[in-house]
N, C-alpha and C positions, 0 to 999 in steps of 0.2 A: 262807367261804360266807355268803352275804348272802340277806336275808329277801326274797324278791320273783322276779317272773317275770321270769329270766336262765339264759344258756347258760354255762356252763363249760367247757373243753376239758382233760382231763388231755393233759399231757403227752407227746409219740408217745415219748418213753422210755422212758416208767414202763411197769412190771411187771404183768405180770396181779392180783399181790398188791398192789400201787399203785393200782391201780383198784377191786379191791373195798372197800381201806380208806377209799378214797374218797367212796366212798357211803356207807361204814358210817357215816362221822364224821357226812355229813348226815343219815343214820337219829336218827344221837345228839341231833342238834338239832331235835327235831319234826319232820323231815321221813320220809316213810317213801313206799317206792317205790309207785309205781303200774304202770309199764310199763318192762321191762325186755326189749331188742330186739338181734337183729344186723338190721345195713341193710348188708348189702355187707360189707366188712371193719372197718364201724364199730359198735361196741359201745354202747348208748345209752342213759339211764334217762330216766326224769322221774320227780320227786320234788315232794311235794304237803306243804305243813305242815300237819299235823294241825288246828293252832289258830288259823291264817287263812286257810289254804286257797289262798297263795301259791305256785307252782310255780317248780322248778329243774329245768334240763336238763343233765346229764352226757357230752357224747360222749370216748369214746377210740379211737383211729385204730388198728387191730391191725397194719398192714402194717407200721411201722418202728418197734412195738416189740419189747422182749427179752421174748416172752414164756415164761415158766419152760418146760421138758419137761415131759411127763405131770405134766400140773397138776389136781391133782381137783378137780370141780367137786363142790359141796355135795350133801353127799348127805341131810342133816335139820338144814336151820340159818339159811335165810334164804327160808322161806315160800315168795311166788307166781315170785320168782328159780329155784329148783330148775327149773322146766319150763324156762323161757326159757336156762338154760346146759346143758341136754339136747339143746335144738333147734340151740343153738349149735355145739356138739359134734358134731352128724349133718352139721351145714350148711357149719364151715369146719372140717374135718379137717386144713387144714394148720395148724391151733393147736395139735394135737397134745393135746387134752383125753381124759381115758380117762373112760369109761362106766363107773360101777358094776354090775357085778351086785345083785339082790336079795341086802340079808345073811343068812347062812344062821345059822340058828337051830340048834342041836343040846344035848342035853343027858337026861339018864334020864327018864324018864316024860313027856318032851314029843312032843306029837302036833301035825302039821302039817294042818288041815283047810282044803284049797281050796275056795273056793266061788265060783262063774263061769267064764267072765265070763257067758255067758247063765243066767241064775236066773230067778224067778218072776215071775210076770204082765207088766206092761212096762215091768220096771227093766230101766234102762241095763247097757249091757256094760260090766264091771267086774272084774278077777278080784282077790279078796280072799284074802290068804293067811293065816289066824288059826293062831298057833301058841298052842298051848294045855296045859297041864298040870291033867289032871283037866277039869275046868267052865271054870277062872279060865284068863283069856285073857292071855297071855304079851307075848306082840309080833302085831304089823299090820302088813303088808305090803301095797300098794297097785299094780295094776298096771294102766293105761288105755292109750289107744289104737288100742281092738279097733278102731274103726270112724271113725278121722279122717274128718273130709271138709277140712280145709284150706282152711278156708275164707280166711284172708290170703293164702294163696295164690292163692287164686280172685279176687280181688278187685283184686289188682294187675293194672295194667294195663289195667282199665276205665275206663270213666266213674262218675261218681258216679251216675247213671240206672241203670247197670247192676249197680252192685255193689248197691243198695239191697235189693234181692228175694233176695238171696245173704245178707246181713245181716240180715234182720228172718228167716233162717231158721234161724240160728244155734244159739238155745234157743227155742223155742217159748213157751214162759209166762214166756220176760223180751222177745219179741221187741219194743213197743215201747221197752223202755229200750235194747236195741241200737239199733234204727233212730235213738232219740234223741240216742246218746251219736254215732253217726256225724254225723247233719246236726247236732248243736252245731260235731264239729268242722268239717263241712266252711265253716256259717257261721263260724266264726272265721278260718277261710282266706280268704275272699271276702272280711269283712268286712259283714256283713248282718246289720241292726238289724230286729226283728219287732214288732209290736201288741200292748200288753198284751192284748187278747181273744186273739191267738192262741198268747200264752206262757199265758195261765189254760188253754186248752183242753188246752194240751201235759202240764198238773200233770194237769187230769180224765182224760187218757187215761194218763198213768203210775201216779196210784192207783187206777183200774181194773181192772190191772193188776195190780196191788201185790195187790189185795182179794183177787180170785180167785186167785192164786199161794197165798198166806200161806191161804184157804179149802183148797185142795186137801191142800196142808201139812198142815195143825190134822187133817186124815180120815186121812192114812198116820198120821200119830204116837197117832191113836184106837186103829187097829184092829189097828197093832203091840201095843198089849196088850192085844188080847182084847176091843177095845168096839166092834163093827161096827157098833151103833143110831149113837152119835153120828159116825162114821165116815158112816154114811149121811146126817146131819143136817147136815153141811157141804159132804159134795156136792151135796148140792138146793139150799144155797145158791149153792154156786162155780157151779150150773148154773145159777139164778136172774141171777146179775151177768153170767156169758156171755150169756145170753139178751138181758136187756137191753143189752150191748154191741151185736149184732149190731142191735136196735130205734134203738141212738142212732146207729151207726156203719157198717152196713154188713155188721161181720164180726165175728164171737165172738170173735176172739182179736186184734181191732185192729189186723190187719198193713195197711199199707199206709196208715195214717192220717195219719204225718210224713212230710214233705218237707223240702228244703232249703227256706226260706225262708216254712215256711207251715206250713199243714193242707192235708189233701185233699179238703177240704170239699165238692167238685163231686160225688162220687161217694156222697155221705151221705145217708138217706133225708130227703122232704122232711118228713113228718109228725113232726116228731122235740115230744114233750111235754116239756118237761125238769121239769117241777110233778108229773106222774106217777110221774117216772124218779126223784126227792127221797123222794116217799112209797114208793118200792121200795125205793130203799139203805136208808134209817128202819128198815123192816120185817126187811131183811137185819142191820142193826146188832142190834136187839130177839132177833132168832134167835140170832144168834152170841153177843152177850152169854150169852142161856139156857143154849148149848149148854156153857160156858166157866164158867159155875156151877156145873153139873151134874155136869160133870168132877171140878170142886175140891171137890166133895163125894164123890168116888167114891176109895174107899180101895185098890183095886186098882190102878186109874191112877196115883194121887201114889206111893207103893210103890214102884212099876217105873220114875217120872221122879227120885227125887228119888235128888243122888249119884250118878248113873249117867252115864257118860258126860263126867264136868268133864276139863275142859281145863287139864291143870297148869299153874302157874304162867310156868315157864321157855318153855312153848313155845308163850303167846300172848304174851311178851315179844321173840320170834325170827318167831315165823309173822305176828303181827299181823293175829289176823283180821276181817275185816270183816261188814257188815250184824247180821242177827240173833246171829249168833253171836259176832260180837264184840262186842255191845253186854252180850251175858247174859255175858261175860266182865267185863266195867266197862270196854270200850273205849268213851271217848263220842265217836265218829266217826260223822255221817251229813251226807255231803256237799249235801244241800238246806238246809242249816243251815249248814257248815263253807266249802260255795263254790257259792253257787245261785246255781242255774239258772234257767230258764222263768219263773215267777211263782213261785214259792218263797220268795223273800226279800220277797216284801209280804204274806204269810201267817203268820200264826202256830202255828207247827208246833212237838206236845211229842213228843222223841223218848225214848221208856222205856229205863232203865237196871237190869239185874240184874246183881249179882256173882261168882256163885256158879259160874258158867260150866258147871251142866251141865243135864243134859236136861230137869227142870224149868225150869231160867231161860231156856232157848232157847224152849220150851213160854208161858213168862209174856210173854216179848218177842213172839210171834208174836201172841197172844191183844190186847196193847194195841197194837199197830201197825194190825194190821187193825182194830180200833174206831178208832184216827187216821183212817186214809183213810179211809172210811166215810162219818165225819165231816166230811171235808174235801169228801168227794166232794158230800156233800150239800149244805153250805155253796155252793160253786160252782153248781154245778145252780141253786140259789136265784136265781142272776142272770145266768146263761149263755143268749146267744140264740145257736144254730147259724148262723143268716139272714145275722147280722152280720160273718161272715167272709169274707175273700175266699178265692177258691177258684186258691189260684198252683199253679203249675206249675215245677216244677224247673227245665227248661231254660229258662222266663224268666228264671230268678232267676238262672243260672249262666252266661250269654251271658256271655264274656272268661274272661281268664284270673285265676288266684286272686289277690289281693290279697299273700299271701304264702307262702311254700313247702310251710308244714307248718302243722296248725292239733291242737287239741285240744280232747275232750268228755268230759268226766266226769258220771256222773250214779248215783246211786245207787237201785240196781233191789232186786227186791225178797231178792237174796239178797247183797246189798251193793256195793260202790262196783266200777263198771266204766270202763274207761276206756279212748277208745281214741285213737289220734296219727297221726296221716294225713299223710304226705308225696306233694305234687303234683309234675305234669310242670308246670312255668312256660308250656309253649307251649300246651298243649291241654287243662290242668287236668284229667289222666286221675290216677286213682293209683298213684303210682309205690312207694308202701311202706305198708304197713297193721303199725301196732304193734296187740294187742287184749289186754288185762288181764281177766278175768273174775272175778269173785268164791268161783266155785266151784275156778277153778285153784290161786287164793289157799287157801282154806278147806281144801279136802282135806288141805292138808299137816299140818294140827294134830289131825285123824280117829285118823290112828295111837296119838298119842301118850294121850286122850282115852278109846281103846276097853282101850287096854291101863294101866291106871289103877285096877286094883282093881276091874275088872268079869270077869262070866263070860257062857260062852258064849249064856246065855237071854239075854244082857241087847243083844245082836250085835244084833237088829231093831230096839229100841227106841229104840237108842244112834245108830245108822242115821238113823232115819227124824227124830229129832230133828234132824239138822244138814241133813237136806231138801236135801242139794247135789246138783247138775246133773254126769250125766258128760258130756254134751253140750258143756256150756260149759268143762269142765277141756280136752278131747280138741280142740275147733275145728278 
């Protein structure tokens, strides 16, 4: 396995057990998976190294190998992999992979308490299955899918025009880093070089983004213990930076801002101040700072964060998780750093590290992330004219067909590295395969091991609200 962007073929021999040692080895060597896919009868990863951010591609052909009988696919052992050999499993049955049932829990004085999938206010459908003895919470069991929408599926077979409005509605509060990670890839398929002014614009609209996510966030993880004032204190901000989105861009939640080959400049208001929009973020930075003081002087809060909710050792070593969470674990992975993008690599970007991997350190990383962007946002603003962009259109930019078959876009959103690999029709550049990695598909799988970790059942919301993950984006 060699360091650098290359395809590998295993062998149409080798063994279903051939192939995942396969990958394993390139795990061993800094490289750790991002997308793991069936295309047809072909099995396919792509593997990203951690520490340069060089990609490798893995395909294995299932049709003429021996693949074992009833081969179990992992049931708690190789992180964002687990979904992707389920989907597999429903998709080519003549592999002959058997399904695990949920494991069943049994023993004296253990109590099984379900909760969901529909629970309180507008959390996602989720059904949690907490087996418990006494308070202390035993084993987690994890079950999604209430409400796919399928969206790779929806997306195949389109034009890139078409799937765009399909994609930016994926997660809602990540939707420009979707929309971003798909037109990277589809420019790397074309082969389309952009303007430094409209790669800086693409960073100001991701940490935007970023602000208001990691804003909403810092208010669930308030009022899970009991502090509804600064709960309230952060959504008047996260409503302040929506607001001003919609004044610089059109729309509070920035959809529709990226294109292939541009911004969507045309549709953006014309009065846009960006010297006002600086002394807003400023203000929004000064608040959240306060609020983030205030906290770390509140002794009921640190209590309920601190210890709660770490993420054992063994199973950020297997799950590998990404963004916030994986950083308060000491994973030092953020790919604006590790393989940028946009204007990211002529910026100087401090990405914060905690070790301790649990709900206070996820708490500490949210709190300095959001003053980066802030930061960053404002810095930009300082010399960002909207005037100076041109306003492209997709389908200029995509007249012919793609430059080459398959392309990729990695970008890291605000709940860690997404990633997604687009294979085209050569005649009509429709898309003929959507691979999608999500960070929350990743992330859930290390929740389990995390809640059940010498916590009890009080500590279930806190422990929750601290890893802030999307079922939206597990489910797709």
């Amino acid at each position: 396995m060699e360091v650098g962007d290359m395809v590998q073929t295993i062998p149409t021999a080798a063994t279903a057990r051939d192939w995942i040692d396969a990958w394993r080895v390139a795990r061993a060597r800094d490289f750790d998976s991002i997308v793991l896919t069936a295309d047809g009868p072909i099995l396919a990863t792509l593997l990203m190294n951690r520490k340069t951010g060089a990609l490798t591609r893995l395909h294995w052909d299932a049709r003429e190998s021996d693949w074992e009988d009833a081969w179990q696919p992992s049931w708690s052992g190789i992180g964002e992999t687990v979904t992707a050999e389920y989907r597999l499993a429903r998709e080519r049955p003549e592999l002959s992979w058997q399904l695990p049932d949920h494991p069943r829990v049994r023993g004296k004085g253990l109590f099984t308490y379900p909760l969901g999938p529909v629970r309180a206010d507008v959390a996602e459908s989720l059904l949690y299955r907490l087996h418990v003895m006494g308070d202390e919470i035993i084993r987690l069991t994890l079950k999604n899918g209430f409400k796919e929408r399928h969206i790779r599926a929806l997306v195949s077979g389109r034009t890139v025009q078409e799937a765009l409005p399909v994609i930016s509605r994926f997660t809602t509060t990540s939707n420009v880093h979707h929309t971003l990670a798909m037109v990277l890839a589809v420019e790397d398929a074309w082969g389309i070089q952009l303007s430094h002014q409209v790669q800086t614009t693409r960073v100001l609209l991701a940490e935007l983004e970023r602000a208001y996510s990691h804003l909403g966030d810092l208010a669930m993880l308030a009022v899970s213990t009991g502090l509804p004032v600064p709960q309230m204190e952060y959504l008047h901000l996260k409503e302040t930076v929506l607001r001003l989105n919609f004044s610089l861009f059109g729309h509070r939640y920035l959809r529709a801002a990226i294109v292939p080959g541009g911004v969507a400049a045309r549709g953006w208001p014309q009065d846009v101040d960006p010297v006002a929009a600086a002394r807003i973020i400023s203000d929004v930075l000064d608040q959240a700072e306060r609020i983030a003081m205030g906290l770390e002087r509140t002794s009921s809060f640190l209590d309920r964060l601190h210890g709660a909710g770490r993420v054992p050792p063994a199973a950020i070593q297997w799950g590998r998780p990404v963004g916030p969470v994986g950083r308060a674990a000491g994973l030092e992975l953020d790919v604006r750093q590790v393989r940028p993008y946009a204007a990211y690599g002529d910026l100087d970007l401090n990405t914060p590290i905690e070790t301790d991997g649990d709900a206070y350190a996820r708490f500490r990383i949210r709190v300095e992330e959001l003053g980066e962007s802030l930061r960053l946002v404002r810095r930009i603003l300082g010399g960002w004219n909207p005037h100076e962009l041109s306003p492209n259109e997709a389908q200029e930019v995509l007249d012919g067909p793609p430059v080459q078959a398959s392309g990729v876009g990695i970008v890291e959103a605000p709940r860690g590295l997404l990633g997604y690999w687009l294979r085209f029709d050569p005649k009509d550049g429709r898309i003929a395969h959507a691979a999608i990695a999500t960070p929350s598909e990743r992330n859930w799988a290390v929740v389990p091991d995390a809640m059940a970790n010498g916590n009890i059942l009080q500590d279930f919301p806190i422990i929750d609200a601290s890893f802030a993950l999307s079922v939206a984006g597990w489910d797709g």
